[in-house]
N, C-alpha and C positions, 0 to 999 in steps of 0.2 A: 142886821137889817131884816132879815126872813122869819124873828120874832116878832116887830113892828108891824110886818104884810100879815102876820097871821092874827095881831090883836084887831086891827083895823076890819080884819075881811069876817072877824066875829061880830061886829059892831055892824055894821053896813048887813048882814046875813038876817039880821033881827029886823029890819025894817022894810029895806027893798030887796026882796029875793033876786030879782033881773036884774036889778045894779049888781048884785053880790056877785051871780055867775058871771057876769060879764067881767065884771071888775078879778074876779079870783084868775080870770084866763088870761089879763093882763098881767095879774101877778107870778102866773105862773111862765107865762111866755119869758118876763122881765129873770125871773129865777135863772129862768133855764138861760137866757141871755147873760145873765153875773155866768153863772156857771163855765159860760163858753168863755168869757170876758177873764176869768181865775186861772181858767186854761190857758188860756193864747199868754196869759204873764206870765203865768210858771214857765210855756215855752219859751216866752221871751228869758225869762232870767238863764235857762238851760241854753238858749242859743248863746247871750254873753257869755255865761261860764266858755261857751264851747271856744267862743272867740276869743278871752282873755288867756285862754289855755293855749288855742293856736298860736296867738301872738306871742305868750311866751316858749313853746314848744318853736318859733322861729326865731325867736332870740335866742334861743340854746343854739338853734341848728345855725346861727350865725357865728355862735360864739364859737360853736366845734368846728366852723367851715376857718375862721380867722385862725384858731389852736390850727388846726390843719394845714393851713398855708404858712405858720411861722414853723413846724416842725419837720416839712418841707424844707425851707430854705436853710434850716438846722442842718438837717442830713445831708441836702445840695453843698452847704458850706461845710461838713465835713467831706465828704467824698473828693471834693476840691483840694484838700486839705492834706488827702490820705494819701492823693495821685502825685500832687506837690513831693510828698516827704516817701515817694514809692522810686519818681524819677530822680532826689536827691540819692536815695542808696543806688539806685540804678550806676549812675555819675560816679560815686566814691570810688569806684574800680578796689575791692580789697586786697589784700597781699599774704597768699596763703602761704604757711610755715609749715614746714612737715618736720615734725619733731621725731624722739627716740621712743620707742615701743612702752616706758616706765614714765615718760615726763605728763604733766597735767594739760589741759585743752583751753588757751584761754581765748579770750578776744578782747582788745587793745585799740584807743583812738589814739591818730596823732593829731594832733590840733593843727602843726602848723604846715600839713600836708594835706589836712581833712581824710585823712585814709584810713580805713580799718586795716587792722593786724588780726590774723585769725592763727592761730597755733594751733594743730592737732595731730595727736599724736597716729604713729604709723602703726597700720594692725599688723598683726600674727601673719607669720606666712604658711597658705592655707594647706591643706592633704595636696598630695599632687594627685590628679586626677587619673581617670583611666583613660588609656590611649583611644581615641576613636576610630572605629572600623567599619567599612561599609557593610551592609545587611548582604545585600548583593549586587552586580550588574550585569549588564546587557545592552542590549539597543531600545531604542526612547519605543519602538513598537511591541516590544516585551514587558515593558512596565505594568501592560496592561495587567499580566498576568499576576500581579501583587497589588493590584486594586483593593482589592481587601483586608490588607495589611494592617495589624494596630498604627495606633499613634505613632510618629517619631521612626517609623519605619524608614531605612534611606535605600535609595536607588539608582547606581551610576548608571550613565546613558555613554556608552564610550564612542557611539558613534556622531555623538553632535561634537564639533568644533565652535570652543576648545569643550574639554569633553564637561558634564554637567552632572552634578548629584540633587536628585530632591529626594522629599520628604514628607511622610504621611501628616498632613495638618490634626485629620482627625480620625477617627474607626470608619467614619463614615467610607463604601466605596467611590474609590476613585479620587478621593478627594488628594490631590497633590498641591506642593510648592511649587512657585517657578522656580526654576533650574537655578543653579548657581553655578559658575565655573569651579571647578576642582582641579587643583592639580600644581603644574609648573607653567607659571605663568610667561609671559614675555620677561623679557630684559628690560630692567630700569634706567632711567637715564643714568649717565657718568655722575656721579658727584663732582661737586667742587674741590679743588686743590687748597688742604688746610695749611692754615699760618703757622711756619716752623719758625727757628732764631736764627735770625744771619748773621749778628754777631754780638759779643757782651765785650762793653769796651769801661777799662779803669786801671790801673796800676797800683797795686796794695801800697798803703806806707804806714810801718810798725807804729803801735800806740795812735793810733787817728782810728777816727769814723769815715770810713771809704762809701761813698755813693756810685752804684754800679748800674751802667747804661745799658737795656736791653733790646738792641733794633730788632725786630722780628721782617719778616720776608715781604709782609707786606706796607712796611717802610714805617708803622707804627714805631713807639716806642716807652718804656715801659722801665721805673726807677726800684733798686732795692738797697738796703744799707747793711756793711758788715765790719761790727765793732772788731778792728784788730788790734786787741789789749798786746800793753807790752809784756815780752817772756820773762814769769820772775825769778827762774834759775834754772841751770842747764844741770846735773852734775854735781850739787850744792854749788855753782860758781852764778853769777848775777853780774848784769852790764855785758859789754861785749865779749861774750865767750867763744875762744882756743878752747877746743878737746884734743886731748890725749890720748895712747891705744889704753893705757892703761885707766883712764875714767869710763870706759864704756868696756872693761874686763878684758882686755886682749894684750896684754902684758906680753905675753908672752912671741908675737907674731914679730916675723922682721920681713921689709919688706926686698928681699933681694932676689935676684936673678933665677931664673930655673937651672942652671947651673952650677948654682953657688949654694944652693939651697942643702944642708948636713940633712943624714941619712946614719938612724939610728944604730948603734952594734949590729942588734938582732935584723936586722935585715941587709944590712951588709956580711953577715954569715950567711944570709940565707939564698943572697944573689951570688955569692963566690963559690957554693956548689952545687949550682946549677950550670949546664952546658947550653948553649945556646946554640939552635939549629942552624945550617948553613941558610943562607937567602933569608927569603921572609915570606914563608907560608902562608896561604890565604886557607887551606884544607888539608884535615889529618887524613894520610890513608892508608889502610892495613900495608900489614909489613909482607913481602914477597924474599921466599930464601932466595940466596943466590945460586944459582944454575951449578955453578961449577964447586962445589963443595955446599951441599945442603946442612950438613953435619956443623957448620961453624953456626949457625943460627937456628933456634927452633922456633917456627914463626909462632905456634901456638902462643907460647910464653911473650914474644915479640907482641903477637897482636894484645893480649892482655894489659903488655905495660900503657899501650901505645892510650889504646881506651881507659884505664885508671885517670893518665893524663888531660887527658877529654873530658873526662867526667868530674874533673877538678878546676877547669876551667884554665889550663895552662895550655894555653894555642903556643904558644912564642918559643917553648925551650922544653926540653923533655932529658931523664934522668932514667935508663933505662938498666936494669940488673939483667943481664941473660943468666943462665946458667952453665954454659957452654964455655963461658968469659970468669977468668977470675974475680973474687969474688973483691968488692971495691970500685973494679977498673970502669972505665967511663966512657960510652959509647953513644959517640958521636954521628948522626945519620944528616943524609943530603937530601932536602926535600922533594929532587925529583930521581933519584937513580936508586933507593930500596924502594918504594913506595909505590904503587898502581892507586 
């Protein structure tokens, strides 16, 4: 178009000068008016872009507001979810097994109890530790004087009732625990009186299965079973067995009178020379000569036999050689009239 204004304004310049200027100012005004007119549309297309950008820059932000409120109630309906199957374990109450130090760890459902079974095995038994010993004590107003004490420092108070140990929390001074009680505490209540058996009540009978009744004290009662198989031989003998002395090795025993009872050769030689003392002695006592002829008795020899005696453990009867006394003869003593 501003080729057409410019052929035109050549043509009109040739003939009428004053039309031409006039007319060129109109062209030119008109120019500058396109010019303004190309603007204000390029701004218009800039302003749509701007707007169809808005529009969709608000249709994303709707779409990520919609995303946003479903992935919400996503999360809202898991945490629902989480809390549900948080309060089921809560509910199962489990049932802990404490196994042997070698066996494996497992964990077990029972379906028709809904309960877990945890199994784990039982640790190591640990170092024994060192005995604990107080740092030092005093009274709760001398504490002061360990204010500065490392960590873990303790300090009985022995004048507070009942008496109290603390302990440095940190290096810092002063800084103490509250007190704790230390010591020997009160008396605890009595315990209860535990359930013994009052009584098991049943009567065995041979070859049966015996069910045996357990009343305990506190009037409960409590069942066990004890197979009592028949005996399949006594002795190589089977069915109702008789023993003999002689199936259980005693052939040889008879069962008669102490009286009647035989008493081998060799100990009947050996009780036929022996002399048996008068009475019945309860104590040996050295031998005393007699006053009126000392010479018939030497008590040293006397006392000798008397202790061999003793010393062989024959309290009852005594077999006494003098040398004063022929040699054989047999000398017979009263256990109260030689003896002191």
């Amino acid at each position: 178009m501003s080729d057409f204004l410019n052929i035109v304004q050549d043509i009109k310049n040739i003939k009428y000068p004053d039309i031409v200027a006039k007319y060129n100012e109109i062209v030119t005004k008109t120019a500058l008016a396109l010019g303004y007119a190309n603007t204000a549309s390029a701004k218009a297309d800039e302003a749509i872009t701007a707007a169809q950008n808005a529009s969709a820059d608000a249709t994303l932000a709707v779409t990520s507001k919609n995303i946003t409120l479903t992935k919400a109630d996503e999360a809202t309906t898991a945490a629902d979810e989480a809390q549900a199957f948080r309060d089921e374990l809560v509910s199962l109450d489990p049932s802990l097994v404490v196994l042997s130090q070698s066996a494996s760890a497992y964990l077990s459902y029972n379906s028709t109890t809904g309960q877990f079974i945890v199994g784990f095995p039982k640790g190591e038994k640990g170092d024994r530790g060192d005995a604990f010993t107080v740092d030092t004590s005093g009274s709760l107003a001398s504490r002061a004087t360990f204010d500065d004490s490392a960590k873990g420092f303790s300090y009985l108070a022995l004048d507070e009732t009942p008496t109290k140990i603390y302990f440095k929390a940190s290096s810092a001074s002063g800084d103490w625990t509250d007190g704790v009680a230390f010591g020997k505490g009160d008396k605890g209540e009595t315990g209860e009186n535990g359930v013994g058996i009052l009584d098991i009540s049943k009567t065995a009978t041979v070859g049966s299965v015996d069910t045996y009744t357990i009343t305990f004290t506190d009037t409960s009662e409590t069942t066990f079973n004890i197979d009592n198989g028949a005996v399949s031989s006594v002795s190589g003998k089977t069915g109702d067995v008789t023993l003999s002395k002689a199936d259980v090795g005693l052939n040889n025993v008879n069962n008669t009178s102490d009286i009647d009872k035989p008493v081998s050769t060799a100990q009947a030689t050996a009780l036929a020379s022996k002399a048996l003392l008068n009475g019945s002695p309860t104590q040996i006592f050295k031998a005393k000569p007699a006053e009126a002829d000392e010479d018939v008795v030497n008590k040293g020899q006397l006392d000798e036999a008397i202790l061999n005696v003793v010393n062989k453990g024959q309290l009852d009867e005594a077999i006494l050689n003098v040398p004063t006394i022929p040699v054989g003869a047999v000398l017979t003593c009263h256990a109260d009239t030689p003896f002191e």
